[in-house]
Residue frames as a rotation matrix with the C-alpha (Angstrom) as fourth column:
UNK 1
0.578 0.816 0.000 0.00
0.816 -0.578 0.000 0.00
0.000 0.000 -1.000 0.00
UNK 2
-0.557 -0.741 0.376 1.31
0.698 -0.663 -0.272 3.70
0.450 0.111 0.886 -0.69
UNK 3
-0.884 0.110 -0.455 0.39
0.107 -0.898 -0.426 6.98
-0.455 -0.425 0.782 0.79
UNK 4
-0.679 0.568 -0.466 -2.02
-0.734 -0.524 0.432 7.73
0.001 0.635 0.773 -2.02
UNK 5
-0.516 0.465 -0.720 -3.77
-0.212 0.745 0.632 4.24
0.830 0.479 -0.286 -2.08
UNK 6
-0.285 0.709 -0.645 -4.76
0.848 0.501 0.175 3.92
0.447 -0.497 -0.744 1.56
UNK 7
0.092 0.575 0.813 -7.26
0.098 -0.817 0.568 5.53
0.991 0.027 -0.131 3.45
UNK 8
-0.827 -0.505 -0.248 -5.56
0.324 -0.067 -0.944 6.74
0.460 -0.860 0.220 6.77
UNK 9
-0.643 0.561 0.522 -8.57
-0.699 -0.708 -0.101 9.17
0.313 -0.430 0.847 7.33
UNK 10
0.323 0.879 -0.351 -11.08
-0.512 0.474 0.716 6.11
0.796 -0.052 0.604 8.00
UNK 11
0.172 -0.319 -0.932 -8.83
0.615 0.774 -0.151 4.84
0.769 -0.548 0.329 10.58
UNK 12
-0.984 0.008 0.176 -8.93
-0.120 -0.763 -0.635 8.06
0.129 -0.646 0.752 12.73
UNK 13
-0.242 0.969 -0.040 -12.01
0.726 0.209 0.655 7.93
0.644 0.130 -0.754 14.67
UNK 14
-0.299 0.183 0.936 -13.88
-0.452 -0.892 0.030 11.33
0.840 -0.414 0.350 16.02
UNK 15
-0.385 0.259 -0.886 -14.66
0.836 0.505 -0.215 10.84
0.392 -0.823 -0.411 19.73
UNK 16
0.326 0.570 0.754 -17.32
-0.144 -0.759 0.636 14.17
0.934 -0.316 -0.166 20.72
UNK 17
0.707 0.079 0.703 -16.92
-0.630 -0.382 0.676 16.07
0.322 -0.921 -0.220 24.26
UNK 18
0.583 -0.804 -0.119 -13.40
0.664 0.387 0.640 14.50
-0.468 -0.452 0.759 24.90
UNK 19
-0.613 0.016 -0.790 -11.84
0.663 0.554 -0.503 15.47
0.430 -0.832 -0.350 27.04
UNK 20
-0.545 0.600 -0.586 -14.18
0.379 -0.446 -0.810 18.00
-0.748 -0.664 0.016 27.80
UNK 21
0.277 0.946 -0.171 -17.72
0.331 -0.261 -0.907 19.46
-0.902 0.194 -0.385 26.03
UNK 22
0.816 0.122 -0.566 -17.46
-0.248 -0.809 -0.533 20.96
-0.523 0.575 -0.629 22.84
UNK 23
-0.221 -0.819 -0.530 -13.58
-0.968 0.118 0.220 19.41
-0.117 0.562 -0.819 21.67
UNK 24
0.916 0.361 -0.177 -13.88
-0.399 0.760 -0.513 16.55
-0.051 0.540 0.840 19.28
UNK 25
-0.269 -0.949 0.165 -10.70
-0.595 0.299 0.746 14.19
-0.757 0.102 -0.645 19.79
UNK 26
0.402 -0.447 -0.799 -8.91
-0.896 -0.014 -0.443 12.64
0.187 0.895 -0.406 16.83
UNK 27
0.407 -0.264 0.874 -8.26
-0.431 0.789 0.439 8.90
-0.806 -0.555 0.207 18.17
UNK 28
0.325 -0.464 -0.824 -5.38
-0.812 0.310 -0.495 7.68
0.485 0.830 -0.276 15.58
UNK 29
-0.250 -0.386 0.888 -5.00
-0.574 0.798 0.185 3.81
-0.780 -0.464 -0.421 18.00
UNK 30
0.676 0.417 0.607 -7.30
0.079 0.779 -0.622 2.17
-0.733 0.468 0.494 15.29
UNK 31
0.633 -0.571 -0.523 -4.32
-0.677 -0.079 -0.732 3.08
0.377 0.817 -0.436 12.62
UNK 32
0.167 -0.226 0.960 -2.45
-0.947 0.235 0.220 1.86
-0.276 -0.945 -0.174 15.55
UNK 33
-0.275 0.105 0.956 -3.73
-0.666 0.696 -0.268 -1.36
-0.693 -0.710 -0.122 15.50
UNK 34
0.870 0.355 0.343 -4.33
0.065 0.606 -0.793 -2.19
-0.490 0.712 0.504 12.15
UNK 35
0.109 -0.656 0.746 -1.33
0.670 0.603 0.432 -4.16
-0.734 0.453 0.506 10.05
UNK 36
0.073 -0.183 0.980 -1.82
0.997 0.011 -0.072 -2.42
0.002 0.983 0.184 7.00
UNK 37
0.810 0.343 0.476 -2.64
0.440 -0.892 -0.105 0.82
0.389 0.294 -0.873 8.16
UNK 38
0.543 -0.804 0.242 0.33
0.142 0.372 0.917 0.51
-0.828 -0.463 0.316 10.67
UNK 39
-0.209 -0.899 0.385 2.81
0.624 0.181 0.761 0.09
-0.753 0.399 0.523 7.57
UNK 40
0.256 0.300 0.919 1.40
0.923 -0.359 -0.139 2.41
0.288 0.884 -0.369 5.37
UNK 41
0.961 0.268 0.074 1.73
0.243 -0.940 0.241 4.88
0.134 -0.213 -0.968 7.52
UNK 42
0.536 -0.844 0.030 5.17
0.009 0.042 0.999 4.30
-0.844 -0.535 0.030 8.40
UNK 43
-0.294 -0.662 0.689 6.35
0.798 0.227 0.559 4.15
-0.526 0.714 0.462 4.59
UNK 44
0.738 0.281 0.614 4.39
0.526 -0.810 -0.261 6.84
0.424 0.515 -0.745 3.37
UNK 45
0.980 -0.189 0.056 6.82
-0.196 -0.910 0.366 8.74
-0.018 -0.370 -0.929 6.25
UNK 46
0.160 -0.982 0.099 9.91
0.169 0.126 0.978 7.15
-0.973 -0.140 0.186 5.86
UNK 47
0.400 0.077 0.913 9.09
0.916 -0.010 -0.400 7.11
-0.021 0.997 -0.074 2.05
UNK 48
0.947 0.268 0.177 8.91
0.303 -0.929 -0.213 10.96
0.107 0.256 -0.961 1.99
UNK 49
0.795 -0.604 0.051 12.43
-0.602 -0.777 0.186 11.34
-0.073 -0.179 -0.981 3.63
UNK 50
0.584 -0.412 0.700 13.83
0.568 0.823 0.011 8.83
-0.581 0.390 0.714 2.44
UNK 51
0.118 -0.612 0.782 17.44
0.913 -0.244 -0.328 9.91
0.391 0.752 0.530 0.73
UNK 52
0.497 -0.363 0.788 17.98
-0.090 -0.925 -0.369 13.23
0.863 0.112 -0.492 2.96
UNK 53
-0.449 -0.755 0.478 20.63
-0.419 -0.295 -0.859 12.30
0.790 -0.585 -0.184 5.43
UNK 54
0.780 0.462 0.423 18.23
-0.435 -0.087 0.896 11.50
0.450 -0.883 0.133 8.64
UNK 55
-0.572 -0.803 0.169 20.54
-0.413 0.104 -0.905 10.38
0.709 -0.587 -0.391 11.33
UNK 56
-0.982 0.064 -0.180 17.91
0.185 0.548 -0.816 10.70
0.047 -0.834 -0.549 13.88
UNK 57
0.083 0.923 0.376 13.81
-0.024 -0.375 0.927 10.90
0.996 -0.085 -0.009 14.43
UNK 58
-0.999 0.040 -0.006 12.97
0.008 0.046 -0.999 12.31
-0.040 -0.998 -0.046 17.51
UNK 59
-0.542 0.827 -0.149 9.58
0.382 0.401 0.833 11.90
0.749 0.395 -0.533 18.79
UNK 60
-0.713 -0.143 0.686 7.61
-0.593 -0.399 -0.699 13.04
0.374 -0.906 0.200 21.93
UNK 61
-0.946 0.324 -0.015 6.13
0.255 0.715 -0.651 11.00
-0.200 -0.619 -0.759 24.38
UNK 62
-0.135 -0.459 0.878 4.00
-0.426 0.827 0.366 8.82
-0.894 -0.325 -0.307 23.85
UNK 63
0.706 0.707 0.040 1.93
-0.118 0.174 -0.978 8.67
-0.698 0.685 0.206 20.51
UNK 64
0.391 -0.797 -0.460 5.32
-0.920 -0.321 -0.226 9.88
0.033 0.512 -0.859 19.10
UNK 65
-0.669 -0.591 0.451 7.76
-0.463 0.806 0.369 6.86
-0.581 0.039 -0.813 20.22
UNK 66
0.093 0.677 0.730 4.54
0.051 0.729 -0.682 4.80
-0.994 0.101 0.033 18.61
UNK 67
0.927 0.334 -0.170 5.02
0.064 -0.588 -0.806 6.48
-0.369 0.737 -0.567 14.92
UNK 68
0.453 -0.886 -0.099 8.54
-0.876 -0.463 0.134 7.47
-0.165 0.026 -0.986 15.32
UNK 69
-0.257 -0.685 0.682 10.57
-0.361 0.723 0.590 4.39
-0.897 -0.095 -0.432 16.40
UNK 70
0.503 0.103 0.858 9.14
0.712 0.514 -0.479 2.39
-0.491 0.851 0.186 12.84
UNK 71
0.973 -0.037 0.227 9.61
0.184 -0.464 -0.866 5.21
0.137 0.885 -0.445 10.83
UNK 72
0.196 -0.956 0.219 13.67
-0.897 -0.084 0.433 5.58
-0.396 -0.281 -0.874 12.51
UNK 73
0.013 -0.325 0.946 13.79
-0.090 0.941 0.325 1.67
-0.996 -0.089 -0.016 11.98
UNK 74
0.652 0.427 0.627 12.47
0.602 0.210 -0.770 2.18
-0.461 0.879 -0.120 8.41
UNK 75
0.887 -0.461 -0.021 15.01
-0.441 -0.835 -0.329 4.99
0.134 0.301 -0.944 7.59
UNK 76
0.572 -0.793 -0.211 17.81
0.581 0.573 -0.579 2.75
0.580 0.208 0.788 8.94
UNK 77
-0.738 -0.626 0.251 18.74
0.082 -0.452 -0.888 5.45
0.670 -0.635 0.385 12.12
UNK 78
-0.825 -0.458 -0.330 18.08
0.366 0.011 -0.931 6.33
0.430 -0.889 0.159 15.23
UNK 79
0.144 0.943 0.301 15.04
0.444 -0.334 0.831 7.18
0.884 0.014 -0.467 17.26
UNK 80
-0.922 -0.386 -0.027 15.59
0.235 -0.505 -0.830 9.91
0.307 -0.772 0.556 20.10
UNK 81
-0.180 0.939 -0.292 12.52
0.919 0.266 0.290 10.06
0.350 -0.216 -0.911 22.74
UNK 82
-0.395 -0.187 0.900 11.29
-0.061 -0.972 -0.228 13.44
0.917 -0.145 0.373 23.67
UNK 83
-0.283 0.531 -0.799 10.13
0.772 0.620 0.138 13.00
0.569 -0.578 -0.585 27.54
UNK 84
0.474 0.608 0.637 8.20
-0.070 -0.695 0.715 14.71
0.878 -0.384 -0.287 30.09
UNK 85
-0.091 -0.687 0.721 9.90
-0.752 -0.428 -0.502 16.09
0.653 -0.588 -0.478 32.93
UNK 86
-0.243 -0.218 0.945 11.69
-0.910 0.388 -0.145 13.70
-0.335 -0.896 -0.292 35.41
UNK 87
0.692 0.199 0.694 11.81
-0.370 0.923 0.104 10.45
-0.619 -0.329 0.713 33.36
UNK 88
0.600 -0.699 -0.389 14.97
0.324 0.658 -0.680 10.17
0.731 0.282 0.621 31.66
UNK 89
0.887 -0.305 -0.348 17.90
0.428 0.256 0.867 9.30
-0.175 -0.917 0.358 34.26
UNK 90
-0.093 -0.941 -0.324 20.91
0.971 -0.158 0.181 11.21
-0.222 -0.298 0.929 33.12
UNK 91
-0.331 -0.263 -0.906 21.66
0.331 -0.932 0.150 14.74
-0.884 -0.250 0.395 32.10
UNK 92
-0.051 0.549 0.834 18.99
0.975 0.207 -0.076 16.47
-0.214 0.810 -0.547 29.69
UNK 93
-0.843 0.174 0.508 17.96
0.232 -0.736 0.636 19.32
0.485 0.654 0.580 27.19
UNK 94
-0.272 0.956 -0.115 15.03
0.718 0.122 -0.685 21.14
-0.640 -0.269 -0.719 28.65
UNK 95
-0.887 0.375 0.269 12.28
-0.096 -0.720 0.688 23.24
0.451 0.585 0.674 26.05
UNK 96
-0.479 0.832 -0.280 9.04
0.374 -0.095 -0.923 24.34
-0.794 -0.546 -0.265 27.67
UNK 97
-0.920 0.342 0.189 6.13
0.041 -0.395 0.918 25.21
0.389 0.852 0.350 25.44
UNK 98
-0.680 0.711 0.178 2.76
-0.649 -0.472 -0.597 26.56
-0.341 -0.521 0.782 25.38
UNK 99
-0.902 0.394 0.176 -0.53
0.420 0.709 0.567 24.94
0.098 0.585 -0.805 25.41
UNK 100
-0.397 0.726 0.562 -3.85
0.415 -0.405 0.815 25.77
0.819 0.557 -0.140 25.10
UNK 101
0.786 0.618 0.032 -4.46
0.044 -0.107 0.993 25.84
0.617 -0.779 -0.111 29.26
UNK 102
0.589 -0.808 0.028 -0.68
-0.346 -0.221 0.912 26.52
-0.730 -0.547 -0.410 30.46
UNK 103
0.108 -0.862 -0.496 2.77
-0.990 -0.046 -0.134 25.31
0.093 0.505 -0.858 29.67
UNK 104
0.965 0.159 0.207 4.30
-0.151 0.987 -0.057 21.96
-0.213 0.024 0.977 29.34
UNK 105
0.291 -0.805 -0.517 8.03
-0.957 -0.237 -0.168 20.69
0.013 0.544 -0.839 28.49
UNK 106
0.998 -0.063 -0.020 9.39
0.049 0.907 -0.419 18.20
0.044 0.417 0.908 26.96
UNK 107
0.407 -0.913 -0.021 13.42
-0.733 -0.340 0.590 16.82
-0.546 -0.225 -0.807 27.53
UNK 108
0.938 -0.065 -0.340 15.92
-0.116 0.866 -0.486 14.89
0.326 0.495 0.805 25.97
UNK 109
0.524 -0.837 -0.157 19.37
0.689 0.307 0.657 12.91
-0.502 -0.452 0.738 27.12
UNK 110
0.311 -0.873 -0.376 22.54
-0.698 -0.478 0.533 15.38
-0.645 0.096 -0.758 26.06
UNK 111
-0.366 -0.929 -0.063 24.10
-0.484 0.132 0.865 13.00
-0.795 0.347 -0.497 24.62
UNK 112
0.115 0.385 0.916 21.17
0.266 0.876 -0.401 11.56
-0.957 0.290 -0.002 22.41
UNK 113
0.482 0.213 0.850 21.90
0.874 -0.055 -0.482 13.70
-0.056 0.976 -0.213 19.36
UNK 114
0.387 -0.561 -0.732 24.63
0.251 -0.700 0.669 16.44
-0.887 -0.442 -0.130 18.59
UNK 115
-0.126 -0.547 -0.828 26.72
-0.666 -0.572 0.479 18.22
-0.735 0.612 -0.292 15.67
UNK 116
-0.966 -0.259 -0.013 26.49
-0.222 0.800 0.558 15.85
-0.135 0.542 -0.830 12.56
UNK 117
-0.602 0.783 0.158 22.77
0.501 0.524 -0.689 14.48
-0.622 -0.336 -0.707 13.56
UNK 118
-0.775 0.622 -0.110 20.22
-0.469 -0.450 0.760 15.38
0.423 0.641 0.640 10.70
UNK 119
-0.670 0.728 0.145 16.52
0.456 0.558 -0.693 14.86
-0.586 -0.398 -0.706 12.62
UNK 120
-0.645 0.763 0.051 13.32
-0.009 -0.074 0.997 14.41
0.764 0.643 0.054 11.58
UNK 121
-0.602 0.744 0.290 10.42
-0.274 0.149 -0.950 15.11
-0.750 -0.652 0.114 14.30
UNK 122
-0.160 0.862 -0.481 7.39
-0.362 0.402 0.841 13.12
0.918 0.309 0.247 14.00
UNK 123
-0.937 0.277 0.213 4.62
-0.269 -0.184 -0.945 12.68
-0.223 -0.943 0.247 15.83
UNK 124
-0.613 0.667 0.424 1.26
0.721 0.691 -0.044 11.15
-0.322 0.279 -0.905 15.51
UNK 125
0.545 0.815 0.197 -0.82
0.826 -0.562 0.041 14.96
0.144 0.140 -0.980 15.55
UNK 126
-0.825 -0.550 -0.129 0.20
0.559 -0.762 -0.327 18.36
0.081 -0.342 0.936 14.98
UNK 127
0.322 0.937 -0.134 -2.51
0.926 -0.341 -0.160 20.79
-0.195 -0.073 -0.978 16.52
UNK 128
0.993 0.086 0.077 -1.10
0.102 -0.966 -0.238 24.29
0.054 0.244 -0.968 16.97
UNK 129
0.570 -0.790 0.226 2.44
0.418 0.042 -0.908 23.15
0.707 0.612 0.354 16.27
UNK 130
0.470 -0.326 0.820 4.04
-0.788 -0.573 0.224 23.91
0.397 -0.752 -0.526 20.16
UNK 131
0.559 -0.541 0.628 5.23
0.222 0.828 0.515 20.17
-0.799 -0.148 0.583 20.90
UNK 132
0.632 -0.656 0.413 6.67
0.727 0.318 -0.608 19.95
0.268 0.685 0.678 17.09
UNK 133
0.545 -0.593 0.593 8.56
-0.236 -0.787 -0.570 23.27
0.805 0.170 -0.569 17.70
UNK 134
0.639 -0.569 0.517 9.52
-0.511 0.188 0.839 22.63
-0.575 -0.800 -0.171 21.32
UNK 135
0.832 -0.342 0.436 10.85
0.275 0.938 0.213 19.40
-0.482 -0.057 0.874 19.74
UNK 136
0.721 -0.462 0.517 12.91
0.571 -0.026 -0.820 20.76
0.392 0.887 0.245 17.16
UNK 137
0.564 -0.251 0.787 14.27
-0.513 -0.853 0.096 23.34
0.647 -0.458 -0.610 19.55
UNK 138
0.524 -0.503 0.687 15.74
-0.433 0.538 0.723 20.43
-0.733 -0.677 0.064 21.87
UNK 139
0.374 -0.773 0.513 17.40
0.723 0.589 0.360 18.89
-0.580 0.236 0.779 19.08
UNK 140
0.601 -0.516 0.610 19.16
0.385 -0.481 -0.787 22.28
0.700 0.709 -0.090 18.36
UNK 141
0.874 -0.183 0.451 20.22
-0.479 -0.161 0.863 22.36
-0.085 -0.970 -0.229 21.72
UNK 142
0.687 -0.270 0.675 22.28
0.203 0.963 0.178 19.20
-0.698 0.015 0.716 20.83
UNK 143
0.089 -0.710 -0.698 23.58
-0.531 -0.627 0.570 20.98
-0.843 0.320 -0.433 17.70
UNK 144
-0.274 0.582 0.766 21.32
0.684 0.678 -0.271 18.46
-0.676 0.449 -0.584 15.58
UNK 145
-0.861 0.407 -0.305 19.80
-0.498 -0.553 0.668 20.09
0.103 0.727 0.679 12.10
UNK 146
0.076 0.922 0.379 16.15
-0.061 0.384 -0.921 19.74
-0.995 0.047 0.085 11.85
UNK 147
-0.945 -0.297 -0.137 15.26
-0.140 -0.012 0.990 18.36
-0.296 0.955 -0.030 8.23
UNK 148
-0.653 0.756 -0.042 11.62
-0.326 -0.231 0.917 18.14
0.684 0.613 0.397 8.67
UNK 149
-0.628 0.602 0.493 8.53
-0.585 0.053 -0.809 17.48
-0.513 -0.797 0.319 10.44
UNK 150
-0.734 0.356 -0.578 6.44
-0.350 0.531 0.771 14.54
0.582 0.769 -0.265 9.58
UNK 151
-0.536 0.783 0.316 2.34
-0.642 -0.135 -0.754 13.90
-0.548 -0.607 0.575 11.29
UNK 152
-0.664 0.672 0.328 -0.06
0.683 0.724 -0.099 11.08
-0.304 0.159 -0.939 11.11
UNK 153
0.086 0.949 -0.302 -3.01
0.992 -0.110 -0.063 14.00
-0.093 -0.294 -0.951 11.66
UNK 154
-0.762 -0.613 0.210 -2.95
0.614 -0.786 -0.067 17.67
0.206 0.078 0.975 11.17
UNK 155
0.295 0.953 -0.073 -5.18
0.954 -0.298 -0.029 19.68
-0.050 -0.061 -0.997 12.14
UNK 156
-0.369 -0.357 0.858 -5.58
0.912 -0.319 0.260 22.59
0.181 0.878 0.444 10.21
UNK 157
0.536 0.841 0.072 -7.94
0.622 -0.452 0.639 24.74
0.570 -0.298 -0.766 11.48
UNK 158
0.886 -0.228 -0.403 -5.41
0.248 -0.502 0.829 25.67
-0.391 -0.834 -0.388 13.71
UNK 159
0.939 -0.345 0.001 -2.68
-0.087 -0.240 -0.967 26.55
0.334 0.907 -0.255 11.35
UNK 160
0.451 -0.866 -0.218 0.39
0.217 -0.130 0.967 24.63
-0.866 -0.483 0.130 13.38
UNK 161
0.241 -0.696 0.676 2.32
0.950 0.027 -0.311 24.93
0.199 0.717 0.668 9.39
UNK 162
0.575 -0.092 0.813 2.49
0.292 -0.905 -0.308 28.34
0.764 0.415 -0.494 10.22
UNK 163
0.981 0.029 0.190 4.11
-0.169 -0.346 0.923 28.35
0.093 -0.938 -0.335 13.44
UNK 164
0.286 -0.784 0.551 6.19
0.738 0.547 0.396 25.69
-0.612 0.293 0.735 12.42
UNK 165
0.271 -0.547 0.792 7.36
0.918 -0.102 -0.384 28.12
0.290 0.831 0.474 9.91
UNK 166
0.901 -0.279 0.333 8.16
-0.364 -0.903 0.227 31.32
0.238 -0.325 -0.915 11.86
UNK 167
0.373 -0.748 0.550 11.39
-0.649 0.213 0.730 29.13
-0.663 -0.629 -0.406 12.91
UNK 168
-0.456 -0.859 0.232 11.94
-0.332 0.406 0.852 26.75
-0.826 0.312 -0.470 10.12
UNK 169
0.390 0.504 -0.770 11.76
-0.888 -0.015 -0.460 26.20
-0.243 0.864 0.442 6.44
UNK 170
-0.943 -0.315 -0.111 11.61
-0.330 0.830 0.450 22.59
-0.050 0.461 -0.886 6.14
UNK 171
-0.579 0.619 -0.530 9.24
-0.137 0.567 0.812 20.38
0.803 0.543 -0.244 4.64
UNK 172
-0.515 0.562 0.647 5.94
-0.677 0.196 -0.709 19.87
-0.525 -0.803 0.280 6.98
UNK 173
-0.760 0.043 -0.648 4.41
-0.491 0.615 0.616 16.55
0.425 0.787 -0.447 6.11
UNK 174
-0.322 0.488 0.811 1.31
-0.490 0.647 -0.584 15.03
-0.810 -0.586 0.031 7.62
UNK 175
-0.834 0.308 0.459 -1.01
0.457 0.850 0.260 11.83
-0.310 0.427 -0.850 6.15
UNK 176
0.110 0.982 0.151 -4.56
0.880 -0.167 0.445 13.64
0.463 0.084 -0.883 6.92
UNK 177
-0.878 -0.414 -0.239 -5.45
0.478 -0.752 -0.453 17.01
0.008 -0.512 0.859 7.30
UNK 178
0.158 0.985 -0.070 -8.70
0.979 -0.166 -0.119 18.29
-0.129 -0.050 -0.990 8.69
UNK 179
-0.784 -0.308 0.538 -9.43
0.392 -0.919 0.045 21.70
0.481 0.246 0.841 7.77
């Protein structure tokens, strides 16, 4: 199956008034959990960057590692976890970022990526494009190049391509995008 042949968007199922009244979550487990939809998605994203250098995909916790790690394994490099404060055990990058109801921040090990390291962030959803940026920001911390940004889900509506681009002009890639 390629990018263009399957249908990612039937495997995203709306869930109404989660987590609270009025916000319609985006549940991408049933891609998850299906075989085919599972590898499609992962080649459509390794497909895309396929042939520019990656070194490393970083991801953020947890949907990320779920997305990420294949699509690192498929690329043939590394997969660097982005975590929430206080769960990796040695010396880390911190990047705080905003969300819709406060802040949040996301870290990675020093040594997981540095000078040399061409990353790719992916993640399962970009909403208003604060995780993907945080992320990219921690692996310039490292002295890592970002080389793109690659999303299961996008939501549009909230225009994260545009954040994402006040800081960087690389390729934004997602499967589905609601508008």
């Amino acid at each position: 199956m390629s990018e263009q042949t399957f249908d990612f968007e039937s495997r995203i199922v709306d869930i109404p008034d989660y987590p609270e009244p009025g916000v319609v979550f985006k549940d991408v487990t049933p891609l998850f959990d299906d075989p085919e939809g599972l590898r499609s998605a992962v080649d459509a994203i390794a497909g895309r960057f396929e042939g520019r250098g990656v070194t490393k995909v970083l991801g953020a916790e947890a949907r990320g590692f779920l997305i990420g790690a294949p699509v690192a394994y498929r690329l043939g490099c590394g997969f660097v976890p982005a975590r929430k404060p206080g769960k990796l055990p040695r010396a880390v990058y911190r990047q705080s970022y905003e969300l819709e109801y406060g802040t949040d921040e996301l870290q990675v090990h020093r040594d997981s990526m540095g000078p040399g390291d061409r990353v790719l962030v992916v993640d399962d959803l970009v909403a208003t494009g604060g995780t993907a940026v945080a992320q990219a920001r921690l692996a310039e911390q490292t002295g890592a190049e970002v080389v793109g940004f690659a999303f299961i889900l996008e939501l549009g509506f909230l225009s994260p391509r545009e954040v994402i681009a006040r800081d960087y002009d690389q390729e934004v890639f997602s499967l589905v995008t609601v508008r």
